[in-house]
C-alpha positions as CSV (number, residue, x, y, z in Angstrom):
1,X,174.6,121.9,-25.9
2,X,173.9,125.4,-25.7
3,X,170.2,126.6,-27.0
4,X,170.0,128.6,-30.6
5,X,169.6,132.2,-29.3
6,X,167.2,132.5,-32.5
7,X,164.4,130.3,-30.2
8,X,165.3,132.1,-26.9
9,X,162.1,133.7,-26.4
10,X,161.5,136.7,-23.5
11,X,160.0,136.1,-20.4
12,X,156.8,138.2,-19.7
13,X,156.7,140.4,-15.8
14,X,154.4,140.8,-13.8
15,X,151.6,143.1,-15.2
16,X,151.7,141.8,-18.7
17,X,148.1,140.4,-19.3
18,X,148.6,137.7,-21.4
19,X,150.1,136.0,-17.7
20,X,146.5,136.4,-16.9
21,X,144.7,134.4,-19.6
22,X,143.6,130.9,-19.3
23,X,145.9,128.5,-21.3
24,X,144.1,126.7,-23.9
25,X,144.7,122.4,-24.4
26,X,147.7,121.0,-26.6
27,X,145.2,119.2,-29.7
28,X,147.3,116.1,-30.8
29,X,148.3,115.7,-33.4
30,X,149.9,118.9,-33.5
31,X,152.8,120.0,-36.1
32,X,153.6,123.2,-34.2
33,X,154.2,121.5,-31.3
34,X,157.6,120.2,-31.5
35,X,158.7,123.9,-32.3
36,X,157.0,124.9,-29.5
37,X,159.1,122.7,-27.0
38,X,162.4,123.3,-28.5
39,X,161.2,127.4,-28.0
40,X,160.5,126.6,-24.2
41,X,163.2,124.4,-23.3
42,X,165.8,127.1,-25.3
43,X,164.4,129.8,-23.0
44,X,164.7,127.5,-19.8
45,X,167.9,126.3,-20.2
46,X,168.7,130.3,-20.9
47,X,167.6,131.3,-17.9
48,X,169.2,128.9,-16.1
49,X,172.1,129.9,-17.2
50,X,172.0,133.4,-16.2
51,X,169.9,133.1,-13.3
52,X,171.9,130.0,-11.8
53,X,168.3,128.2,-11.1
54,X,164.7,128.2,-12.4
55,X,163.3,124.0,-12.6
56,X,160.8,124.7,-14.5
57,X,158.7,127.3,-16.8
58,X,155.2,127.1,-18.2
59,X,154.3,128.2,-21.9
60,X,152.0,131.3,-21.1
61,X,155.4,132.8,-19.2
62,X,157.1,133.3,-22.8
63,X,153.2,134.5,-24.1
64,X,152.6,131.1,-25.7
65,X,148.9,130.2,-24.7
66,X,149.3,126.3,-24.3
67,X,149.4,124.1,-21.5
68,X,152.6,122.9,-21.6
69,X,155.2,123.1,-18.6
70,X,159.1,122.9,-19.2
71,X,161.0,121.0,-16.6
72,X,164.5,120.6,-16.2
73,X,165.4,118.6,-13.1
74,X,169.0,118.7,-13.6
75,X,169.1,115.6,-16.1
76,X,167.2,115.3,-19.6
77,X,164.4,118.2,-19.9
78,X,161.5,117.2,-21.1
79,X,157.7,118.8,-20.9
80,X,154.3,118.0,-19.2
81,X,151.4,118.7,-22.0
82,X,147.9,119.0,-20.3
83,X,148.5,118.0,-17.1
84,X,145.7,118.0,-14.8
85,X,145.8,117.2,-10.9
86,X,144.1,113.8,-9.8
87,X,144.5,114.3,-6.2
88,X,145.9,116.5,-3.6
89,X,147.0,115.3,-0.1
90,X,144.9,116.6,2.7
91,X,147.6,118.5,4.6
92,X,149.1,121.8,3.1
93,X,152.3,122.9,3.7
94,X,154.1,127.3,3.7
95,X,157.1,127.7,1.7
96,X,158.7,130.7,0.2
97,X,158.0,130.6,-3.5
98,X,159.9,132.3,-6.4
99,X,159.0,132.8,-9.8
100,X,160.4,133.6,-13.3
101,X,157.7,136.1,-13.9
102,X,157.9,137.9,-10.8
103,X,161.9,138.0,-10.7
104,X,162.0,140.8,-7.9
105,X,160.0,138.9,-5.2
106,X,159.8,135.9,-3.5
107,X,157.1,135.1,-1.4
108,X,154.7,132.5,0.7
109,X,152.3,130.4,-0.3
110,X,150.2,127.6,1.0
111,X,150.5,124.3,-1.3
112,X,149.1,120.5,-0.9
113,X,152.2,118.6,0.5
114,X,151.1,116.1,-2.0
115,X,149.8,115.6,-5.5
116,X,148.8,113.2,-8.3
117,X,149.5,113.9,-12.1
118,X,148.4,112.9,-15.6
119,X,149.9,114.9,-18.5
120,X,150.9,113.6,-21.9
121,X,154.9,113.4,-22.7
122,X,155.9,115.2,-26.2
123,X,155.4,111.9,-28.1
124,X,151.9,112.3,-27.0
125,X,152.2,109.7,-24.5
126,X,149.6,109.4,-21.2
127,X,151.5,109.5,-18.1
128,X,150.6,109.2,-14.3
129,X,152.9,110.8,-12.1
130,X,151.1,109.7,-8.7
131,X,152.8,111.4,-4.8
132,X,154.8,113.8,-5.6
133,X,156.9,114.6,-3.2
134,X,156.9,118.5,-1.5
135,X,159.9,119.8,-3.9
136,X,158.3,119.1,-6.9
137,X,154.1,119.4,-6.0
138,X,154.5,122.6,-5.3
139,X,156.5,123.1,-8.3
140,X,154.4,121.8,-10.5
141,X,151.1,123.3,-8.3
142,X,152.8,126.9,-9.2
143,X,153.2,126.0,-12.8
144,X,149.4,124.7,-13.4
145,X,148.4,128.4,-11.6
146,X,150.4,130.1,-14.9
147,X,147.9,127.7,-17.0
148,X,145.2,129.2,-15.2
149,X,146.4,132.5,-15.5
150,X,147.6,133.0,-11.4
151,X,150.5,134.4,-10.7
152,X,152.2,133.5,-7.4
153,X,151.4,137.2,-5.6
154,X,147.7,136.1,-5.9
155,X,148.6,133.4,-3.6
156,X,150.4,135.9,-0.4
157,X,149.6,133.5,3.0
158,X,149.8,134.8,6.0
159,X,151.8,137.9,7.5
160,X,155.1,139.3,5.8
161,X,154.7,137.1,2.9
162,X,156.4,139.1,0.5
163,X,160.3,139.2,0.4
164,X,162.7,140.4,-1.5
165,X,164.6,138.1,-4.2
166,X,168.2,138.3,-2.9
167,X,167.1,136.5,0.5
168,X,166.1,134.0,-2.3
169,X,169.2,131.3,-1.2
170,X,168.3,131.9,2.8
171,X,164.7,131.3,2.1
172,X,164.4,129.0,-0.8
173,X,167.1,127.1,-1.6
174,X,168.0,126.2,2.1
175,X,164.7,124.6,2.0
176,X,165.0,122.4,-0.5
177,X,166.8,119.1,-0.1
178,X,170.1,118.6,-1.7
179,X,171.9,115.4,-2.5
180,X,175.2,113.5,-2.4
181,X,175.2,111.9,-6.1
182,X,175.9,115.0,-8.7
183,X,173.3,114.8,-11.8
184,X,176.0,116.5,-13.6
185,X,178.6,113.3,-12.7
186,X,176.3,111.2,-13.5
187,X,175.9,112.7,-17.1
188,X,179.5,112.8,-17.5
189,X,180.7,109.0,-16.2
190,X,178.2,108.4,-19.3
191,X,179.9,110.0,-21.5
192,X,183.8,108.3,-20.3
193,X,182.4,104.8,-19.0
194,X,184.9,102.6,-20.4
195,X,183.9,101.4,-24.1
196,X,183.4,97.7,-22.9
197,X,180.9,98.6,-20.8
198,X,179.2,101.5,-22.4
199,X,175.9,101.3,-24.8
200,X,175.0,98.0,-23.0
201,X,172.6,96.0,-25.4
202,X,168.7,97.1,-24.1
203,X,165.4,95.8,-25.9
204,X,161.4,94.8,-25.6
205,X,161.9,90.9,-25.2
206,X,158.3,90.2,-26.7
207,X,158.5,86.5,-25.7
208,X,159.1,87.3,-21.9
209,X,157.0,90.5,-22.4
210,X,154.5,87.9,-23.5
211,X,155.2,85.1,-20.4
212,X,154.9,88.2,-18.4
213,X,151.8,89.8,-19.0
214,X,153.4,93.6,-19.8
215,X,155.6,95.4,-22.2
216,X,159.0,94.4,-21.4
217,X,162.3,96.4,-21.8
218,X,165.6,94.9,-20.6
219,X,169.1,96.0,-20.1
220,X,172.0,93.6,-20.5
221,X,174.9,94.5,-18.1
222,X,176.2,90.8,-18.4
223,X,177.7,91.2,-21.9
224,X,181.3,92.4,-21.3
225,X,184.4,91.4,-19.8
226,X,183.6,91.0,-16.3
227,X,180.0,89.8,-16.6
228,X,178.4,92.3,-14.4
229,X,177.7,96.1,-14.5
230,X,179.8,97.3,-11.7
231,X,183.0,98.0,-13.5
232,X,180.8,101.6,-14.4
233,X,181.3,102.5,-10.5
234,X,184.8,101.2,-10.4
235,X,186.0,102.7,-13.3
236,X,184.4,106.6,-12.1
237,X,186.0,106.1,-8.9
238,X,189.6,104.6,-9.9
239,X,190.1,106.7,-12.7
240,X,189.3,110.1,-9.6
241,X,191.6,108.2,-7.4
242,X,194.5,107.9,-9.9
243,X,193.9,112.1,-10.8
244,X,194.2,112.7,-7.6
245,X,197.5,111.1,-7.0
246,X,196.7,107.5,-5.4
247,X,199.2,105.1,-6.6
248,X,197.6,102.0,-4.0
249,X,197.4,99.3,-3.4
250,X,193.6,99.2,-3.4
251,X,191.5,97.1,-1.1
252,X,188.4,96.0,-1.3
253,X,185.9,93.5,0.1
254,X,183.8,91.4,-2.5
255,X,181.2,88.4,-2.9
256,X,183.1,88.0,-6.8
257,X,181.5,91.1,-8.9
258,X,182.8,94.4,-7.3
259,X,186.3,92.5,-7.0
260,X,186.3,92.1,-10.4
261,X,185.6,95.4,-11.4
262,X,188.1,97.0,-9.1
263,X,190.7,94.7,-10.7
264,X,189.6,95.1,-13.7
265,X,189.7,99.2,-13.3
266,X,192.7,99.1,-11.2
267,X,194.8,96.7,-14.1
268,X,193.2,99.3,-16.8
269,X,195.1,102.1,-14.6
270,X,198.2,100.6,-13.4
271,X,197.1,100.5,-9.6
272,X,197.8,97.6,-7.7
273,X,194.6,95.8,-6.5
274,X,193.9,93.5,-3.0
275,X,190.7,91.9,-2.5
276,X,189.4,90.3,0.3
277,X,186.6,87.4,-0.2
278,X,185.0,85.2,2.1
279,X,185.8,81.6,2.0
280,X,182.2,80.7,0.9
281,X,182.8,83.1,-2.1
282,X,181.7,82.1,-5.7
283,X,184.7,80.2,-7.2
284,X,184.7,81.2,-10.6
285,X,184.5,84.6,-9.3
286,X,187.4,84.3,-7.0
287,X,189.4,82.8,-10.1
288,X,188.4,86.1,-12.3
289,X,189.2,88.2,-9.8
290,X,192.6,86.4,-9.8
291,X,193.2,86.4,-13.4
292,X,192.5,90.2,-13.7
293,X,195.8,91.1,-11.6
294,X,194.0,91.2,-8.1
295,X,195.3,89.8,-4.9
296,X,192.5,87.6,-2.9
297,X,192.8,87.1,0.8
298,X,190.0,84.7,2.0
299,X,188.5,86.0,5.4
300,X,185.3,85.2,7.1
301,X,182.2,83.3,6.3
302,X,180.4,86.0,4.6
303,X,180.9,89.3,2.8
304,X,179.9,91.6,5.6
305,X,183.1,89.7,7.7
306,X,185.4,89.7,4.9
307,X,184.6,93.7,4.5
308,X,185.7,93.9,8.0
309,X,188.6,92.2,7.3
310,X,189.8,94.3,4.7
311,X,189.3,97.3,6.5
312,X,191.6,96.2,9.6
313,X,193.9,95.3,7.0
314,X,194.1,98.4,5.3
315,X,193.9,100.3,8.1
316,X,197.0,98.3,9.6
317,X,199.2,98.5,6.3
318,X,198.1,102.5,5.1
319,X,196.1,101.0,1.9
320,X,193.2,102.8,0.3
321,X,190.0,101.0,1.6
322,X,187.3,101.6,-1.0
323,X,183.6,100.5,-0.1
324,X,181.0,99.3,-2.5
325,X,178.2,102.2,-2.0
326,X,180.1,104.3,0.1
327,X,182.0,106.6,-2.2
328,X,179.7,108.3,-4.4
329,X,181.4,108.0,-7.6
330,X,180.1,104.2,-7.2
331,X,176.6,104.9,-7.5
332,X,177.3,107.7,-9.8
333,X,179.0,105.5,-12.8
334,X,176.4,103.1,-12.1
335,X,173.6,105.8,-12.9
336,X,174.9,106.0,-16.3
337,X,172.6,103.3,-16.9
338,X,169.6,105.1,-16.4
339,X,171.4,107.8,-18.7
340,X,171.5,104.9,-21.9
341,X,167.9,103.4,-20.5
342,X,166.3,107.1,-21.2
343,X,168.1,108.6,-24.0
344,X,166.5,106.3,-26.2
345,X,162.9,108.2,-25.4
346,X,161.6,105.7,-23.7
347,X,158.7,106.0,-21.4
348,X,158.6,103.4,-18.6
349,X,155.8,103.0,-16.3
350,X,158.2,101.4,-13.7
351,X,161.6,100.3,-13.7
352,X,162.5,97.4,-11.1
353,X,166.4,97.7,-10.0
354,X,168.1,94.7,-7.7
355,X,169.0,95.9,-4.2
356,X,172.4,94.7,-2.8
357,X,174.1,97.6,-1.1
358,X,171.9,100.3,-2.8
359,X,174.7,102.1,-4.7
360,X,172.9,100.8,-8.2
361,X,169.9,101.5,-7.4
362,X,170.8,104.9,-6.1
363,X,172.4,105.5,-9.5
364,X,169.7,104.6,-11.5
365,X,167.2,106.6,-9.3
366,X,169.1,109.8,-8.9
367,X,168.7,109.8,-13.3
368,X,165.1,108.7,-13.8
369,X,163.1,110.9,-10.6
370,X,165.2,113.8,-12.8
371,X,164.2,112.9,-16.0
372,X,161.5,110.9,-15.8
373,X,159.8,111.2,-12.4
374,X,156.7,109.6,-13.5
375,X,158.9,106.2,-14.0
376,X,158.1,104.5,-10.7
377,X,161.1,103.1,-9.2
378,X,161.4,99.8,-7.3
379,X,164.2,98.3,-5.5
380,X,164.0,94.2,-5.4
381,X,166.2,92.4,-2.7
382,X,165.9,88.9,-1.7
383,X,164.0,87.7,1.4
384,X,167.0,86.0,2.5
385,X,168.9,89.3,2.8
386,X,166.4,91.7,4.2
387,X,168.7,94.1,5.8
388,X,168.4,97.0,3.1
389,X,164.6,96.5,2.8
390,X,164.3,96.6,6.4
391,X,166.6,99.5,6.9
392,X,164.8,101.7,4.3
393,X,161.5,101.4,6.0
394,X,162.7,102.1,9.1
395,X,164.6,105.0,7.8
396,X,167.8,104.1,9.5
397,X,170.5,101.1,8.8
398,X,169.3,98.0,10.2
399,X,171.4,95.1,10.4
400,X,170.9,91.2,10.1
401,X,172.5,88.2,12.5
402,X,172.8,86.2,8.5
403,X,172.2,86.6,4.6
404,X,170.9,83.3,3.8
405,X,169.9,83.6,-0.1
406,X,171.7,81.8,-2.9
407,X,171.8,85.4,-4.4
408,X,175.2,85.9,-3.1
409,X,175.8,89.2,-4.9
410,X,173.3,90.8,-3.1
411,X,173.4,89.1,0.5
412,X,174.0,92.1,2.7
413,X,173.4,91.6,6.3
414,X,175.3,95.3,7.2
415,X,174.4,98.2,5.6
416,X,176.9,101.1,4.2
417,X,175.1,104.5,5.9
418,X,175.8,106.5,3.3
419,X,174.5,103.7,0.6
420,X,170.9,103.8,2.5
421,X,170.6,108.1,2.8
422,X,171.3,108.0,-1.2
423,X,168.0,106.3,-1.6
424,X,166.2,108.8,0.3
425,X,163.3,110.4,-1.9
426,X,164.3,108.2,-4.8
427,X,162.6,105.0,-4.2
428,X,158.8,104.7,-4.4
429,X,158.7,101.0,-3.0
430,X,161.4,98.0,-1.8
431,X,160.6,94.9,-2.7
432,X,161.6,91.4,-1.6
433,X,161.8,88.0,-3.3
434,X,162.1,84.4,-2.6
435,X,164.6,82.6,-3.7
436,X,162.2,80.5,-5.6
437,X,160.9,83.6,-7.3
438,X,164.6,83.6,-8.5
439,X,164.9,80.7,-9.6
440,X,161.9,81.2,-11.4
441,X,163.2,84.1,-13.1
442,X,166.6,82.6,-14.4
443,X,165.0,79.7,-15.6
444,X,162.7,82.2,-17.5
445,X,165.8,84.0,-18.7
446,X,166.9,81.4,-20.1
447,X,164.2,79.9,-21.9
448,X,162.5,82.9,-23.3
449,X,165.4,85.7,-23.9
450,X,168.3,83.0,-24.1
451,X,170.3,84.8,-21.4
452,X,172.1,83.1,-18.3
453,X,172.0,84.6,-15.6
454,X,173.1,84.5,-11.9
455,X,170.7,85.0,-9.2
456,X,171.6,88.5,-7.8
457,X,171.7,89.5,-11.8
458,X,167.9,88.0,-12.1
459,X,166.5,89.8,-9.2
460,X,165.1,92.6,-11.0
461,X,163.0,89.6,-13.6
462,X,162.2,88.0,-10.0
463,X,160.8,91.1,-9.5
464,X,158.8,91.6,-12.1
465,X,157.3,88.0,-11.8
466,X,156.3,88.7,-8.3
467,X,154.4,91.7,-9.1
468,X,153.0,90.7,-12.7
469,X,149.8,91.1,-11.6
470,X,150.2,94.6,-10.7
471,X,152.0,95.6,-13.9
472,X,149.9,93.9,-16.4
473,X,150.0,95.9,-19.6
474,X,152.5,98.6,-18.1
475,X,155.8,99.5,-19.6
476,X,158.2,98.1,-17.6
477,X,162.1,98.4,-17.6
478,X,164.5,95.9,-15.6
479,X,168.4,95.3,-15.2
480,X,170.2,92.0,-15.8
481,X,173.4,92.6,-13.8
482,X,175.2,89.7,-13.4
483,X,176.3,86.2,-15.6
484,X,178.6,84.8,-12.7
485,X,177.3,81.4,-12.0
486,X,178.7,79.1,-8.8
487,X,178.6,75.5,-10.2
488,X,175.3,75.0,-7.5
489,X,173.5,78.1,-9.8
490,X,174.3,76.1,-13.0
491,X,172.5,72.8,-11.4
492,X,169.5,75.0,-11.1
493,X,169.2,76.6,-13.7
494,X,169.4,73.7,-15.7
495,X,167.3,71.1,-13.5
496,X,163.4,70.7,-14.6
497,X,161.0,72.7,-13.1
498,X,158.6,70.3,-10.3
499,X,155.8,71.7,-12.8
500,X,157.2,72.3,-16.3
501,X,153.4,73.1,-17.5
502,X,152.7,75.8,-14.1
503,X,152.3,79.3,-15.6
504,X,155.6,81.4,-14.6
505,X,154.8,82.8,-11.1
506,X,152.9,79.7,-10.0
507,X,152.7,78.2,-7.1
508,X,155.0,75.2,-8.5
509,X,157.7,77.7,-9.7
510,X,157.5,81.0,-7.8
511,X,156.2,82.6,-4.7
512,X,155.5,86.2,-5.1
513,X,155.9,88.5,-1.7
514,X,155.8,92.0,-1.1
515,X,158.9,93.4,1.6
């Protein structure tokens, strides 16, 4: 929506004084101060527009003598009020800067490489926003110098450190990182997800919230046709595949949920659909799969085989081979989760994710570090089916000789390349989880929400069990992604637990390990 040009306000230069005043605190409550953010965010968004960049803007820049900071990451805008630096890394790093205020120039500066935040959100919320990475510390280091009345030019380092602005893309924007999954897609696969799987139910569960020790949001994407959320990836990529001419058949390789979706997508568009599953696969998926119009092949004894069977396959009969993760419409349909999870104006303190072939929690990452970067984000895989967890530490994909976990959704043993590089400067941490922990976590599904879940679709509660400790009190967000029980996952979710009386994340009912 474009801003009101009645609350576009003008950006002061260089040489106005009122740059060089000292910004006074936001006093909450405040009437004015809703007013005030729907002035600065107006004028951002403006600028934006004309300029074709500009992240952020601070309130002294339009001659309004607050400390408040605009931001708009490319998702949801929204505003740090009084934010004050908690720490600064030891190491400083020389970048070309550029600045609203000084729109002829660009020029060096030396910045921490690393920062931590608190600032209030505009419901008046306390937030801690702790290592920043480079892109944004020194972002938000050059908008705390407008509170303090500095302008960038106070900051020259070194020789030559003043440039001029059309050497802006050379200097600046080369140096910034880009990435593969569009902000803009994501925002838009929101808007045109399929109306089954839209507006999935999300809620504070107070009894779990209670068992758990924290303030407890989740995010059903097991109420709709196919029981799982990954008919938001397969519907963004089908629906680009059938605009662009593709008439199939499509193949894929599936442990049950992905097949679905494709077939579900595929039936919705008129494309034939071939999926290849191992013959350990999950047989009530396999019959779903089946009864949404797809072809199964059984091949191998795991997913990773059966993936490589459907590539020769394709390869050898011209299909369209798509790959869970690998195209980035996947990841980018899923991340219209995080779009419904936020535009509710929720504040989470951490939101835990389950980690299969990382195109989820890509999704969901790429929306909240743009719209809520403060929201730490943690990936949760099982301990059974390292190889993502592993690969992510080590920065490059690592594979496993087996995925032994009864969490078959998620039991990835190779991983897709271009899966692992989305997560790059997304994540803040990968967890791992026992299989008891998940366990645990269904049976606490079950008897505190009502909810049945599948292990890969209780992950993220496993996580949040395994860490409770650590997020006591904290607002916490999870994602329940899957209702697609094997008969062997109904037997345990039903059996007693060894302990019925054991506090959830006992000994008796849960191990809790950190990847």
């Amino acid at each position: 929506m474009a801003p009101d040009p009645a609350d576009i306000l003008p950006i002061l230069t260089e040489g106005d004084p009122r740059l060089a005043a000292v910004a006074a605190p936001v006093r909450f409550p405040d009437e004015a101060l809703p007013g005030v953010l729907r002035r600065l965010h107006a004028t951002l968004a403006d600028f934006r527009e004309r300029a074709g960049f500009g992240r952020a803007m601070a309130a002294p820049q339009v001659g309004i003598g607050l400390r408040i900071i605009a931001m708009q990451l490319g998702a949801t805008p929204f505003a740090l009020i009084n934010p004050r630096i908690t720490r600064v890394s030891a190491d400083r790093v020389a970048l070309w800067d550029d600045c609203l205020s000084v729109p002829d120039r660009l020029v060096r500066v030396s910045r921490h490489r690393s920062i931590d935040l608190v600032y209030h959100d505009e419901a008046g919320r306390e937030r801690h926003w702790r290592e920043l990475p480079l892109a944004l510390a020194e972002l938000v280091q050059h908008e705390i110098d407008h509170l303090d009345g500095i302008l960038m030019s106070a900051r020259a380092h070194g020789p030559d450190a003043v440039r001029p602005i059309r050497e802006r893309a050379s200097l600046v924007e080369a140096a910034r990182p880009a990435h593969r999954l569009s902000l803009t897609r994501i925002a838009a696969a929101a808007a045109d997800i399929p109306p089954p799987f839209r507006d999935s139910p999300q809620y504070v569960c107070e009894p779990l919230a209670e068992a758990l020790g924290c303030r407890l949001t989740l995010k059903l994407e097991c109420l709709n046709p196919i029981r799982s959320f990954k008919a938001r990836g397969a519907s963004v990529l089908l629906a680009d595949l059938a605009r662009a001419g593709e008439r199939g058949p499509i193949v894929c390789a599936s442990a049950g949920n992905w097949g679905q979706a494709v077939a579900w997508a595929g039936r919705a568009l008129g494309l034939p659909v071939t999926v290849f599953a191992s013959h350990a696969a999950n047989p009530l998926k396999v019959a779903r799969m089946r009864a949404l119009g797809a072809e199964v092949r059984h091949a191998g004894a795991d997913f990773d085989a059966a993936k490589d069977a459907a590539k020769a396959w394709a390869a050898a009969g011209g299909a369209r081979m798509i790959e869970d993760g690998r195209e980035p419409q996947t990841a980018e349909g899923h991340g219209s989760i995080a779009v419904e999870m936020l535009g509710r104006g929720e504040a989470f303190d951490a939101v835990l994710v389950p980690l299969g072939n990382g195109a989820l929690l890509a999704g969901i990452a790429r929306w909240f570090k743009a719209a809520s970067p403060a929201t730490r984000v943690i990936g949760v895989c099982a301990q059974g089916a390292p190889a993502m967890a592993l690969s992510w530490q080590a920065g490059h994909p690592v594979s496993t000789a087996s995925a032994d976990t009864i969490a078959d959704g998620i039991a990835v043993r190779v991983p897709v390349p271009e899966a692992l590089a989305d997560l790059d400067g997304l994540v803040d941490e990968i967890m791992q989880v026992s299989d008891a922990d998940i366990i645990a976590a269904m049976r606490l599904a079950f008897a505190h929400a009502g909810l049945v879940l599948e292990p890969s679709g209780a992950v993220g509660l496993a996580g949040v069990l395994a860490l409770r400790e650590r997020l006591a009190g904290q607002s916490v967000a999870t994602v329940l992604c899957g209702s697609n029980l094997a008969p062997a996952d109904e037997a345990l979710l039903l059996q007693a637990p060894a302990d019925r009386d054991a506090p959830p994340g006992s000994p008796g009912q849960a191990a809790s390990r950190l990847g």
